[in-house]
N, C-alpha and C positions, 0 to 999 in steps of 0.2 A: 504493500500500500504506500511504503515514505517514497520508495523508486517510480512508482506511478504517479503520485504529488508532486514531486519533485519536474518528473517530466513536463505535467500540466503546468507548474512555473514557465517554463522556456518554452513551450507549444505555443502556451497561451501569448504569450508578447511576441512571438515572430509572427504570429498568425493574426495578430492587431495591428502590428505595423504594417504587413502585407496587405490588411484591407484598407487601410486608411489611403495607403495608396494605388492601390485599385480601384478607390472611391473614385479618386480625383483624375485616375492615367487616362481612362477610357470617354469625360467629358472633357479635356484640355489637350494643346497641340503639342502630345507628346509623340515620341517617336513609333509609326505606328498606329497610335492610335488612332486616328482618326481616317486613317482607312481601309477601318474593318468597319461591319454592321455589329454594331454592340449596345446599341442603344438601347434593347432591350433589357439586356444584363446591367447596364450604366442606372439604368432606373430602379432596376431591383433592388440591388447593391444600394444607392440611394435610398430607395422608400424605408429600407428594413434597418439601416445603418444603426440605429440604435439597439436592434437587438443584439446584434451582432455585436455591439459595444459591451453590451451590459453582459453578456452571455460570454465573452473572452475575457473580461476586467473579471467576472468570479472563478476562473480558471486560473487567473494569475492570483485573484487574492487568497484563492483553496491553496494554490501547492506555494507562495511564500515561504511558510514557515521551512518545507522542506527541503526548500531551494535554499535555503539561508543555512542549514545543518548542515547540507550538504559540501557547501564551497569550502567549508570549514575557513581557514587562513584568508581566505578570496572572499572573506563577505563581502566587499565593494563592488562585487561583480554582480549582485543584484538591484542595490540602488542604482549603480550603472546602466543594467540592463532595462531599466523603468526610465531613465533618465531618457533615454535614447527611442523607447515606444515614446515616450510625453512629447519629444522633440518632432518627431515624424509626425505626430497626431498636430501637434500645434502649426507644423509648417502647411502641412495638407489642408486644412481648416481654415486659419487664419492669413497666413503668409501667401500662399499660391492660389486661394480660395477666388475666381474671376470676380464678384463682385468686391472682391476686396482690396484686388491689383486695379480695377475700374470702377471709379466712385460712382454712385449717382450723382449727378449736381443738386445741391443744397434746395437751388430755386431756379427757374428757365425764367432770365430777364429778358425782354426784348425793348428795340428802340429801334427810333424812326431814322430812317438814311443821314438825316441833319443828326441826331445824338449817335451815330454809329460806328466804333471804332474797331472794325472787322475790317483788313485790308479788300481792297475793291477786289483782288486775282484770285482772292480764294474761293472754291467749290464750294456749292451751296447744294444744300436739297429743298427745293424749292414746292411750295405747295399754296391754292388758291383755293377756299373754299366759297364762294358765291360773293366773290369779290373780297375779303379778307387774303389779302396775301401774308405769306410767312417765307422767310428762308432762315436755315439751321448750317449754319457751317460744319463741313465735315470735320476742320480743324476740332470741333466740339465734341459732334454727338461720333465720330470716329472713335475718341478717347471711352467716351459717356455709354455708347454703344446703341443706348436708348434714354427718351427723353420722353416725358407728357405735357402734353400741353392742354389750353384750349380755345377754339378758335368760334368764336359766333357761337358761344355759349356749347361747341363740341369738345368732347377732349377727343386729343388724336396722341396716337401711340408713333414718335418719330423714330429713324433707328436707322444704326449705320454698322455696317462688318467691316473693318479693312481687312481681314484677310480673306473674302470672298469679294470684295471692292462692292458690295450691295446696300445700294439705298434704297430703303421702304418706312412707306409709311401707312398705317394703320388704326382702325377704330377698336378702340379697346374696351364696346362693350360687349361684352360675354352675357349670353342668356339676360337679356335686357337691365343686366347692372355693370357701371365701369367699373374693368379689373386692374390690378395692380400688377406688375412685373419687378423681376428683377433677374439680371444676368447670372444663370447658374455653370454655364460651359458653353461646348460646342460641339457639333454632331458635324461629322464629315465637313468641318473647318468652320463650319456657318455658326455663328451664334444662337447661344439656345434661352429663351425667356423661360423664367418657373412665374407661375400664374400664385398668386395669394392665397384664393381663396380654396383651391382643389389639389396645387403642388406639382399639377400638369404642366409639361416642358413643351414649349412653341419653339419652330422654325423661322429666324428674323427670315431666310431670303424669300420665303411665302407663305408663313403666318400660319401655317399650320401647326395646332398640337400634337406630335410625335410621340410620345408617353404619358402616361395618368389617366385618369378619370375622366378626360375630357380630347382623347384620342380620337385623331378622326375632325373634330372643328377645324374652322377657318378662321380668322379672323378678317374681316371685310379688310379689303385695302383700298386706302383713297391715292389716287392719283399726286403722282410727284414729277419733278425734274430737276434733273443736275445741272446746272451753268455754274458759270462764273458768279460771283455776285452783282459785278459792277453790269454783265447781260441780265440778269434777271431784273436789275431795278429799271434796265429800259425800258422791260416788258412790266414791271409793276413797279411806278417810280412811289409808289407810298406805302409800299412791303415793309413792316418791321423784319426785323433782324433780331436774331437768338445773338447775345452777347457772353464771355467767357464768365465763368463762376467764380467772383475774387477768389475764395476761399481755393480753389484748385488752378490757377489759372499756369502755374509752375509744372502740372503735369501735361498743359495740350503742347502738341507740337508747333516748333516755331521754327523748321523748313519747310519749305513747299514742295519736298523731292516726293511724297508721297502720291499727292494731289496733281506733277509731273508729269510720273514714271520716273520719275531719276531714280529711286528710292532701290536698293538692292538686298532688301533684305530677306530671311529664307521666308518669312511668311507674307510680308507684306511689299516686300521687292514687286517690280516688274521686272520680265522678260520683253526686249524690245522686239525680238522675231512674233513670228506670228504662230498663233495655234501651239505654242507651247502652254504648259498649266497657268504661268502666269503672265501670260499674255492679258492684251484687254481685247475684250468683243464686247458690240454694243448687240442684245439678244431683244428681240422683239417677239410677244407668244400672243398668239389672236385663235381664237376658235376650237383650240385644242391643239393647234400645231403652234411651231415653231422654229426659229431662225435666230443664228448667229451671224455676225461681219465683223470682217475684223476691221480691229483702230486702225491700222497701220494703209490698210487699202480705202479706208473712208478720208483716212487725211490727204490722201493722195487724188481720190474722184470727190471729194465733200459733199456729192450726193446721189443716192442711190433709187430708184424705182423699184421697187419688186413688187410683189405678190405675198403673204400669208396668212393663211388659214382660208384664200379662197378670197379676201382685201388686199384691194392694193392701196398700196402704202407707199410713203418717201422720207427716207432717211437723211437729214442733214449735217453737216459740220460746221460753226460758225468762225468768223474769220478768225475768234481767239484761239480755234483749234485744242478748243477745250469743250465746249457747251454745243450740245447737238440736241436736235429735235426731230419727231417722228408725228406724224401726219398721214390719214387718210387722204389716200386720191381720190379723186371725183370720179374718175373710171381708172379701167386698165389701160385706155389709149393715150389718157393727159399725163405727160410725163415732164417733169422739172427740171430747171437748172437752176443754178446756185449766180444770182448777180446781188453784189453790194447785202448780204448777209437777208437777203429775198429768193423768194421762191416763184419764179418764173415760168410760165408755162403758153407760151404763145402772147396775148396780149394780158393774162391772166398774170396778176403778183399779189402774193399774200410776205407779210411780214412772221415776222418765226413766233408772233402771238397767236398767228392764224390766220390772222386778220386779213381781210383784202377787200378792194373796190368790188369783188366780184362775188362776197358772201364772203364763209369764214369754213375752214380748214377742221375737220375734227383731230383731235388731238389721238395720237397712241403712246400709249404706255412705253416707254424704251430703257432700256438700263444697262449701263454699262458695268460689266464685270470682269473677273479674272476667266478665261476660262473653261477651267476647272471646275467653278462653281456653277458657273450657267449647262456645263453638259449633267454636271450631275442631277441637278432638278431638274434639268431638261432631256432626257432621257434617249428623246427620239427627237434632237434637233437638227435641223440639218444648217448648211454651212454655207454664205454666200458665197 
């Protein structure tokens, strides 16, 4: 019985330490992990973590004693041995914990063009709800990952992955009450939201909940767009602007290599070639299908005609060669070209609001991504 105690001393802490970081390896971008399907196992592991705590902690506090008779001269090798589960359990928890390496913002302030000290080159994610504009610098919600807001009396759920390069934004009422988020990992690179009130984990790149109780939902998503700042307030010159959170403003970034492509880092670098994982494609999904282009050939034609889901559509680049726009064609024979940051089409020109002397352009969903990220949730996309 002391040699079976004894065991359960040392079982028990290796076998704690080992889940604390299992806890954490298979929702964070560790080696591997995130490109396996484990998310099932990530949830379990999760949901039950506290059994598993409390059911390994009485294994180590039963054989203690035995473990301590045992070492004889070596008693320090059991304080040590605890020292070292505490140490793993607290790094895995607290220290590497996602919402803990990315803060929420205390409070999402915005202000008018005239009070805004957001540099005019940076990427925004831009959104209009029946004339209330907004834009969120990625500089911000990049860091922040997600943010709430609310606009004409809605809250909207804003949100940004740099390591999938996806801006989305979304309404966060669930079953007719707003929910509350916070960043718990990520699943195949993409950032993963835990819901409050159920403990279910959402997909930022399409608002699906992936595990819990609430498996299978969507969250509506409202319509966005990427530009520059200093394009969007062309297009809405009385847009507030999301400004930095004093309290954290030492953690956003203050290069623009990300926001670029300069940026070479293993997760959130660009690949400047094309069709590599972290290349950029701007992926457009209508009807059930979908389409990827790449950055590299749009900057080069600045605009595209195609076809998807059965719509034709027109893909832009604007002359900052940052901020593009995606638009329904009026058919599949009006086809566009790119003059003075308009869209031209015979005697037909709309400005990149949509807008034109000859009626107004429907707007499509476009979003540019790594990707990697755009094939994976895009499954059966095909490739301009």
């Amino acid at each position: 019985m002391e040699a079976l105690l004894k065991y359960l001393f040392f079982v028990g802490a290796l076998l704690l330490a080992l889940f604390e970081v299992a806890n954490l390896y298979f929702i964070m971008p560790l080696p591997y992990s995130q490109r396996v399907r484990s998310i099932d196992l990530a949830y379990f592991l999760y949901s039950w973590r506290w059994v598993f705590r409390v059911g390994l902690l009485a294994a180590i506090i039963a054989g203690t004693p035995a473990a301590w008779r045992w070492v004889g001269r070596l008693k320090g090798f059991v304080p040590l041995t605890l020292i070292v589960v505490a140490a793993v359990a607290y790094a895995t928890n607290f220290m590497t914990a996602a919402d803990r390496i990315f803060l929420a913002p205390k409070s999402v302030v915005m202000r008018s063009a005239d009070q805004n000290a957001v540099e005019p080159g940076r990427l925004v994610v831009g959104i209009d709800i029946e004339g209330h504009a907004r834009a969120y610098p990625v500089q911000f919600i990049g860091y922040h990952h997600q943010v709430t807001d609310t606009i004409d009396g809605k809250p909207v759920l804003v949100s940004f992955c740099t390591v999938c390069r996806t801006g989305r934004v979304f309404s966060p009422v669930v079953d007719g009450k707003q929910e509350s988020f916070r960043l718990v990992g990520m699943d195949h690179f993409n950032a993963m939201f835990e819901d409050r009130s159920t403990g279910s984990w959402w997909r930022q790149a399409t608002g699906e909940a992936i595990a819990g109780p609430r498996k299978g939902m969507s969250l509506p998503e409202i319509p966005s767009r990427q530009t520059t700042l200093a394009e969007w307030l062309v297009l809405h010159p009385r847009s507030l602007i999301m400004q930095p959170d004093s309290t954290l403003r030492d953690k956003y970034s203050k290069s623009f290599d990300y926001e670029t492509g300069a940026s070479r880092k293993a997760l959130t670098g660009t690949d400047t070639a094309s069709w590599r994982d972290k290349s950029w494609v701007v992926g457009i999904a209508i009807n059930g299908a979908s389409t990827a282009y790449d950055w590299n050939r749009l900057r080069r034609e600045r605009v595209v005609n195609d076809e998807v889901g059965g719509t034709p559509v027109v893909l832009a680049l604007a002359s900052d060669s940052m901020s593009f726009f995606a638009f329904e064609r009026p058919d599949s024979s009006t086809r566009f070209t790119l003059v003075s940051d308009s869209l031209v089409a015979g005697e037909k020109r709309y400005a990149f609001s949509g807008q034109g002397i000859h009626g107004r352009l429907a707007p499509v969903f476009a979003s540019q991504e790594f990707w990697h990220s755009w094939r994976t949730f895009h499954p059966s996309t095909t490739r301009y």
